[in-house]
N, C-alpha and C positions, 0 to 999 in steps of 0.2 A: 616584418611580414611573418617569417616564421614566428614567431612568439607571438604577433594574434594569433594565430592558428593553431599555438597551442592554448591559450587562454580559451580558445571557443573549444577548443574541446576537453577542457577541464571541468570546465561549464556545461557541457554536455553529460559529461559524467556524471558526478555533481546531482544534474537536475534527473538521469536516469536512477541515479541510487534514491535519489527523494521518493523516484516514483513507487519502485522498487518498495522501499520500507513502506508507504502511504497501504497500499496492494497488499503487501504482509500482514499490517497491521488491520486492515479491514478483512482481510480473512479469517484472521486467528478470531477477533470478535465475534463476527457469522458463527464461526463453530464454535464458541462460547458459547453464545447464547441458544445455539442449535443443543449442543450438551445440555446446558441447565431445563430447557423445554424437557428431551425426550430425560433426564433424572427426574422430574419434577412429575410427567405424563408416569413413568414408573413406577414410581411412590404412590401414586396416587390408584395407581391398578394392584400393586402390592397391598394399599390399604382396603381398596374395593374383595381383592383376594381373601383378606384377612374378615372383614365383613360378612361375608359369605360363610366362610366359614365357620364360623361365630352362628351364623342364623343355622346352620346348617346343626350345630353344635346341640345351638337352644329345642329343636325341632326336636333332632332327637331324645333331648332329654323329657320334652313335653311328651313325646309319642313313647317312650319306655313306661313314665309317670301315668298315661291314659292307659297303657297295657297293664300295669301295674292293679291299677284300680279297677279294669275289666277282670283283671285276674281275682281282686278282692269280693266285686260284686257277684262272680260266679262262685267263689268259695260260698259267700255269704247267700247265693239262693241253692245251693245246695245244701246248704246250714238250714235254710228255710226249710226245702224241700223234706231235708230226713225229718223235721220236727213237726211237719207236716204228715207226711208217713207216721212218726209215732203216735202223735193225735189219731188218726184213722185209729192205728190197731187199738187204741188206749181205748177210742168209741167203741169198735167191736165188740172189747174186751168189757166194756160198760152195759151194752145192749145186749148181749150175753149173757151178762149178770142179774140185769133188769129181767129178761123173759127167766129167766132161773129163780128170779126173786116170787117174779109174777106168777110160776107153776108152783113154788113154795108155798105161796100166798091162797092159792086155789087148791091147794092139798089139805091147809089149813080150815079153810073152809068147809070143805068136805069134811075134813074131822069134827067140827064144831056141828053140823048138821047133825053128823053122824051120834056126837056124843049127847046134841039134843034130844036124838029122836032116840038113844038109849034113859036117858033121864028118868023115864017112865019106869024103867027096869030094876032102875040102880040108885044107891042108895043116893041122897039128895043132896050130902056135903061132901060127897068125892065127885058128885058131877058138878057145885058148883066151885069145888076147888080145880078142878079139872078146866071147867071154863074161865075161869079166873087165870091158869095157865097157858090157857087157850087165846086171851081176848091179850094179855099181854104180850105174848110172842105174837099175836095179831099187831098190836101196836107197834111191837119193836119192827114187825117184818112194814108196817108201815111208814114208819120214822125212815127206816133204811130206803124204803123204795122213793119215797119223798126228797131224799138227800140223793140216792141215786140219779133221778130224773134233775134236780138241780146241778146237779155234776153231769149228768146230760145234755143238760141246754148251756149250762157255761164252756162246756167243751167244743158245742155244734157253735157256741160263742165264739171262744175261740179261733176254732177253727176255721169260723168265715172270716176274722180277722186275719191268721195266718194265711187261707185263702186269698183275699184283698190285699195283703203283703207280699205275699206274692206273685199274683199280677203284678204289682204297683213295678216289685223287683223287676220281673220281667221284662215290663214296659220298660223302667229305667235300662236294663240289662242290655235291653235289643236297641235305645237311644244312643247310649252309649257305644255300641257296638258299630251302629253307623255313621256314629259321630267321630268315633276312631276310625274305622274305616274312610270317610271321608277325609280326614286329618291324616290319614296314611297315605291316599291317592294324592292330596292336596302335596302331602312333605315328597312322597316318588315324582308329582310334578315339578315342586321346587329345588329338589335336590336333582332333577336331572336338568332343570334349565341352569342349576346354581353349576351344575359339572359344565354342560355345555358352556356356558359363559366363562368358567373356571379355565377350560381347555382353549376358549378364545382369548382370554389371559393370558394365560399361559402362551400359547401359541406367538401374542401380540408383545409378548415380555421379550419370549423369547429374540423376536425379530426386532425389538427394542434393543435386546443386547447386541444380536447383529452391528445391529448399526450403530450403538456404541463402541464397538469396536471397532468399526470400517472407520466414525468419526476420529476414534482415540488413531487410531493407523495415518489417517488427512493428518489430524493434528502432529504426530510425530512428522511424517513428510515434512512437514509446513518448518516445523521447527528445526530441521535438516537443512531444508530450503533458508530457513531465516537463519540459521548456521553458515549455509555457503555465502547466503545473500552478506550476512555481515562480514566474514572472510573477504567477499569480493570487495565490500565497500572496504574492509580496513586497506587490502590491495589497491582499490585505486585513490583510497586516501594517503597512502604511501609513495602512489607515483604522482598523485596532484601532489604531495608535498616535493617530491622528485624535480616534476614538471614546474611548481614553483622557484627551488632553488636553480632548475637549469633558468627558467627564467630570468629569476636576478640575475646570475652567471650571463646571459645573454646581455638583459640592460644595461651588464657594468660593461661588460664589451661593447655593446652598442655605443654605451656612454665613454669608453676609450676609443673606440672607431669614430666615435662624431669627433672625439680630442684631435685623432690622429687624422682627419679628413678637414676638419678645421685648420690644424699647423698644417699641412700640405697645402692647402689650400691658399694660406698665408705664405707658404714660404711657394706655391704657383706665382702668386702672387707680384711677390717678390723677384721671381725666376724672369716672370714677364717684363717687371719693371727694367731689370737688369739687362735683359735680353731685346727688348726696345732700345736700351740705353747703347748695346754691343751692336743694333741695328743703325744705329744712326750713326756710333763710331765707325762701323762698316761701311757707311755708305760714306762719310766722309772718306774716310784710307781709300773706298772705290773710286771717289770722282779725283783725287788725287791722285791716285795709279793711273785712274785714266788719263788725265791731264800727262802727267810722266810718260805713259805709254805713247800718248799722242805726240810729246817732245821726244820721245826717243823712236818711234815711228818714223818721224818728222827729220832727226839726224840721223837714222838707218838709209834712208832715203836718201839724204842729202851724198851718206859714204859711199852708196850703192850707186848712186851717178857719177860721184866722183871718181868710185873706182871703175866706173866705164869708160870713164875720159881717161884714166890712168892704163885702164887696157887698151882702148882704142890706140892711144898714145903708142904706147910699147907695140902691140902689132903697127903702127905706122914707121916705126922705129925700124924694128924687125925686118920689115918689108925691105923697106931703104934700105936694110944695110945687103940684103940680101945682091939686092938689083944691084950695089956699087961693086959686088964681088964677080 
């Protein structure tokens, strides 16, 4: 009986350490695979992190490269602008010379009237040398005024086209302007959701780390626990092996007590036969002793009368002799 009792509770041991490890081993997986989720969720916010700033990165370099060229474009309409101014003064400086030419020209004229209406006076081949001097510096001041006025309209040429340039600049200057401006509000909108989402990263890392640490912490616990656990088990695999050999120990006593309960039992056995045997020798030697007892009962009696008759006798004796005296 003792030895089922320990059998079932070897067995009970046994089937707690099964459950014991079953338990261990489903948890340690849980947080396996709970770790590999929240490293996997990290990496992937680390990589969205990285992304970010990257766009963040490209923005700015686009928004330096649009400053860049707004700074090119304003060089180059002020490049416009001075050569534009110098055009102006170079016209002044033309229409100036034209009406200078023009009162040269009408000086000239006066002179040639003048030398005409002396003609009459003076001699005939110093006035027609004279007008000869006259009609050519006429020509030359004409030639000049003709190329001036042509250097005056290619200039007012110019100059509508430098004009036209820029506007054009302008217009481009002030597109660009709000094209960068827009791309700047667009990048301070992007760069501050890319922050805000960055610091919710962050933020979300961070509590990601947390809890890899609180995990890695379970995980050490567990593995403390499945330290002690397995301790315990080798302990009660040490006393089940204990409880086995007290076992055998008990079987083979059990198995020498059935030996020695068996020879007893035979040699009860035996005891009874013998002792049956000593009872009926008994009862023999009894009913003989009685019989004896009864014959010697039987001649107690007989002496025991006899010797009343032998007493009576001698008091009759006795008596007699008395009376004869």
């Amino acid at each position: 009986e003792e030895s089922r009792a320990q059998e079932g509770k070897v067995l009970e041991l046994e089937q707690k350490c099964a459950e014991v490890l079953e338990k261990a081993q489903f948890e340690r997986e849980k947080l396996l695979n709970i770790q590999q989720q929240l490293t996997s969720s990290l990496r992937s916010l680390e990589g969205e992190h990285q992304d970010a700033q990257q766009v963040i990165k490209s923005l700015r370099e686009e928004n330096e490269k649009l400053l860049k060229l707004l700074e090119a474009e304003q060089q180059s309409n002020s490049t416009v602008t001075q050569t534009l101014e110098d055009y102006k003064i170079a016209l002044e400086g033309l229409k100036i010379e034209n009406s200078s030419l023009k009162t040269q020209l009408e000086s000239e004229k006066q002179k040639a009237a003048e030398i005409n209406a002396m003609g009459c006076t003076t001699d005939n081949s110093e006035v027609q040398e004279m007008l000869k001097v006259a009609h050519a510096e006429k020509d030359q001041l004409e030639v000049s005024c003709t190329e001036l006025k042509q250097e005056l309209l290619k200039a007012n040429s110019e100059l509508k086209h430098v004009q036209g340039l820029l506007a054009k600049a302008e217009n481009e200057c002030g597109q660009l302007k709000e094209m960068c401006d827009r791309q700047a509000e667009q990048l301070s909108r992007t760069s501050q959701k890319l922050q805000e989402k960055t610091s919710e990263n962050e933020a979300h890392i961070k509590n990601l780390k947390e809890t890899i640490f609180e995990l890695e912490d379970q995980v050490e616990q567990h593995r403390a626990i499945k330290l002690h656990n397995n301790q315990l088990i080798s302990d009660l695999e040490s006393k089940a092996m204990k409880l086995e050999e007290q076992k055998q120990d008990t079987e083979r006593q059990l198995k020498a007590l059935n030996r020695q309960i068996k020879e007893d039992t035979e040699e009860w056995r035996r005891f009874q036969a013998d002792l049956q045997t000593a009872v009926v020798v008994a009862n023999d030697i009894k009913c003989e002793a009685q019989q004896e007892l009864r014959v010697v009962k039987r001649k107690l009696q007989e002496e025991e009368e006899k010797s009343a008759r032998l007493q009576k006798e001698l008091d009759e004796v006795k008596g007699s002799s008395r009376n004869s005296q």
